[in-house]
N, C-alpha and C positions, 0 to 999 in steps of 0.2 A: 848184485855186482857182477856176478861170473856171467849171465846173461846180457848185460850191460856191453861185459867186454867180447862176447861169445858175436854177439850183433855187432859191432864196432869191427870186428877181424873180419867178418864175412865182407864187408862190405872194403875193408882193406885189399882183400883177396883181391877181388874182382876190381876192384882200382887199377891194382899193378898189374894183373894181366892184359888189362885193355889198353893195349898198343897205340890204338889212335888217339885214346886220352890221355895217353900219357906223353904221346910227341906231342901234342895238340897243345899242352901244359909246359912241354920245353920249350917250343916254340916262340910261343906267344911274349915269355917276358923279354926277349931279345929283338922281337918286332917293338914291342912299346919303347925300350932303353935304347935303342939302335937308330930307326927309322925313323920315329915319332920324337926322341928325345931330339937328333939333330934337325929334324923337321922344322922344328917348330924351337929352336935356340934363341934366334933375332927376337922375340916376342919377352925376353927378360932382359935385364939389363946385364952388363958386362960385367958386373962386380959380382956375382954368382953366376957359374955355370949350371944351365937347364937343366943339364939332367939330374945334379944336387936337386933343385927345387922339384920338378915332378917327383920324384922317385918315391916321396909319401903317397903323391896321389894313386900312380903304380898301386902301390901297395893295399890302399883302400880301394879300387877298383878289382884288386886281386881277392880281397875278402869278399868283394860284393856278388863277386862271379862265383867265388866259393859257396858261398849262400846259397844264392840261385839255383845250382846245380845240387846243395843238399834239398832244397823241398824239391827239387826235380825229381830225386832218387826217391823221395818216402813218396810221390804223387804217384808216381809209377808202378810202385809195391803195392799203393791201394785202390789202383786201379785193376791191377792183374792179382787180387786176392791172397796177396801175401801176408799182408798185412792182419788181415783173418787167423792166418794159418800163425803168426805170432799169438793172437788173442788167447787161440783153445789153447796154446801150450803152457803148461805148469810155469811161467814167469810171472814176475811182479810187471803189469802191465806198463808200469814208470821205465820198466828198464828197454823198453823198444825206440822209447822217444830219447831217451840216454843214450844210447847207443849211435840212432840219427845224428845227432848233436857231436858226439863224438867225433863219430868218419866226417859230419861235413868240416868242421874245424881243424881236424888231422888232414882231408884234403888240403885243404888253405892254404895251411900253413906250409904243407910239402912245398905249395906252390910261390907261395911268401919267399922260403929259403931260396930259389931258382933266383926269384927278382933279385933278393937283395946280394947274390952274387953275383950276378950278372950286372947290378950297378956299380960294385964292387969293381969290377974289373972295368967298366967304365970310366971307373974314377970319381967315385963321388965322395964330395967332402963334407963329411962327419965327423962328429968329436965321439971318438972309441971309448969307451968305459962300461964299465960291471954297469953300476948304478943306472947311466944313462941308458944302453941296452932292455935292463932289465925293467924301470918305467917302461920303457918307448914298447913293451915286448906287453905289460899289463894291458897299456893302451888301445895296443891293434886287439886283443883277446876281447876285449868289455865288444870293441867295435867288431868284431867280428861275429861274438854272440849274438848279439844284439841283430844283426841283420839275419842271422841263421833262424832264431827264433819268430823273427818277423816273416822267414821263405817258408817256413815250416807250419805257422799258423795261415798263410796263405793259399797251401798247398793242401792242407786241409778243406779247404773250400772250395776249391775248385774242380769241376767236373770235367776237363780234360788237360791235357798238357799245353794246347792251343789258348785256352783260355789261362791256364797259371803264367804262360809268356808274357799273353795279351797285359795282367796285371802287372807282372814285375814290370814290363816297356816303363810304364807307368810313373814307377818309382826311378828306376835307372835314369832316365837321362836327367829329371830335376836335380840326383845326386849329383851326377855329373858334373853336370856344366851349371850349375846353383851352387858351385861351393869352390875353392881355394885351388881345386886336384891340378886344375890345368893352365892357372893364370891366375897373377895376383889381383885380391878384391880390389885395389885402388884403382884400375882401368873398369870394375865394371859399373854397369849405372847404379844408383842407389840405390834401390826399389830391389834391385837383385844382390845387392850387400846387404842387405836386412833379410835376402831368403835365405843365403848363406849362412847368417847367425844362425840359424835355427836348423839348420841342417846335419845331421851324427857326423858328414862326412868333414865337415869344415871343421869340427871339435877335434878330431882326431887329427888332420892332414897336418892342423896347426899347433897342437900340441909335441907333435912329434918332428915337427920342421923345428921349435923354440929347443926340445932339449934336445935333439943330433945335430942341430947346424946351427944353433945357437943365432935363430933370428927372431926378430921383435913380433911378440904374439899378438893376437888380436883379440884374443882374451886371455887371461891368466890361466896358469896352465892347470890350476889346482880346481878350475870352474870348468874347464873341458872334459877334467877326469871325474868329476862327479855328475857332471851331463851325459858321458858316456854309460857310467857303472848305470846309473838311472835306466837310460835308455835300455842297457843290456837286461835289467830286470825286469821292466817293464814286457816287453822284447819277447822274453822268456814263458813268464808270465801267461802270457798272450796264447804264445803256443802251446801250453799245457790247460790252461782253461778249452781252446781248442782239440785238443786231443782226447782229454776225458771226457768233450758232448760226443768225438767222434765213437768213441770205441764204448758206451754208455749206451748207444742206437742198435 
C-alpha cells in the first residue's frame, strides 16, 4: 500500500507542476461546453438545452482522454527504463500498476470536476441529489476503469509512443461518434444503433443522462451498470495479465 500511494504522489507531483498540462486541462472543458456546446445546439430539439444533453458525453470523452494519457505515462516509464528501476526495488511488484491506475483516474477525475463546473455555470439541467450523484459518480469510475485498464494493457505492448497513438486513433473515434456522446441514436442509421449498443461509451452516457436529467433510457439503467462493472473488470483483468508477462521477461 505505502508504495502504491508513494507511486501515485510522484506522479501527482509532476502533474501539478506541469503548467502546460495543467492549462491544457483548464482549457479544454470550456472549448467543448462553450464553443462546441453552442455550435452545435440546432442539432437537438428545443425541449432540451444541448449542453444538458452533451455534457455526459463531455464527461466520457474526458475519461477516454484520461485513460489515454495514463498508458501514455506508464509507456513512457518503460520505454526510458523506469520502469526497471521500480522492478529491482524492494515493492510488491502489484503496487507499480496500482499506483498507475491510481494517478490516471485521480487525473480524470481532477479533470471531470472542471467540466462539470464549467457545465454548471453553463446551466445545465440536472436533478441534484446525494443518491443520484453518488450512482452517476459509480458510473463514470467502472467507465473510467475500464478504459484505463484497456490504455494500460495497450501500452504494454506497444513499441513506441507513435504506434500506442496509432492504436488508441483506433478505438477513439468508433467511441465517439458510435455511441449517444454527441447526437441522439434515433437520427443515426441503424446498423450504427446496434454499434452503439455495444459500445461502454453508450452504457455510460446513457445511464447517466436517465438518472441526472431524467430522460427515457435506451436500456435499463440497472443493465448498463453491470455492463459497465463487467467491462471495468474485464478491462482491469486485461492489464494485469499484461503486466505480469511484462515484468516476468
Amino acid at each position: 500500500m505505502h508504495a502504491t500511494v508513494a507511486i501515485w504522489m510522484r506522479h501527482m507531483r509532476k502533474f501539478f507542476r506541469n503548467r502546460e498540462e495543467l492549462g491544457g486541462l483548464l482549457i479544454q472543458p470550456i472549448l467543448w461546453v462553450g464553443l462546441f456546446g453552442i455550435g452545435m445546439a440546432r442539432m437537438v430539439n428545443a425541449e432540451q438545452d444541448y449542453v444538458t444533453f452533451m455534457l455526459p458525453g463531455i464527461l466520457a470523452l474526458t475519461a477516454l482522454g484520461g485513460a489515454a494519457g495514463g498508458g501514455m505515462m506508464f509507456l513512457d516509464e518503460r520505454l526510458r527504463g523506469i520502469l526497471r528501476e521500480y522492478q529491482v526495488a524492494p515493492i510488491p511488484r502489484l503496487s507499480i500498476l496500482l499506483g498507475h491506475i491510481a494517478a490516471t483516474v485521480s487525473k480524470a477525475f481532477f479533470q471531470i470536476v472542471i467540466v462539470v463546473c464549467v457545465g454548471l455555470i453553463a446551466g445545465v439541467q440536472w436533478t441534484f441529489g446525494v443518491v443520484a450523484f453518488g450512482t452517476a459518480f459509480v458510473y463514470l469510475l467502472a467507465f473510467a476503469l475500464g478504459f484505463c485498464g484497456l490504455s494500460l494493457g495497450i501500452a504494454m505492448r506497444s513499441k513506441s509512443i507513435m504506434g500506442y497513438h496509432g492504436m488508441l486513433f483506433l478505438f477513439n473515434l468508433p467511441l465517439l461518434f458510435a455511441s449517444n456522446a454527441l447526437y441522439p441514436l434515433t437520427d443515426a442509421p441503424v446498423w450504427m444503433q446496434w454499434l452503439a449498443y455495444a459500445n461502454p461509451a453508450t452504457w455510460y452516457i446513457d445511464a447517466t443522462r436517465t438518472i441526472l436529467q431524467g430522460s427515457t433510457p435506451l436500456l435499463p439503467v440497472w443493465v448498463s451498470g453491470a455492463a459497465l462493472v463487467s467491462f471495468a473488470v474485464l478491462s482491469l483483468w486485461f492489464a494485469l495479465r499484461r503486466f505480469r508477462a511484462l515484468t516476468t521477461t
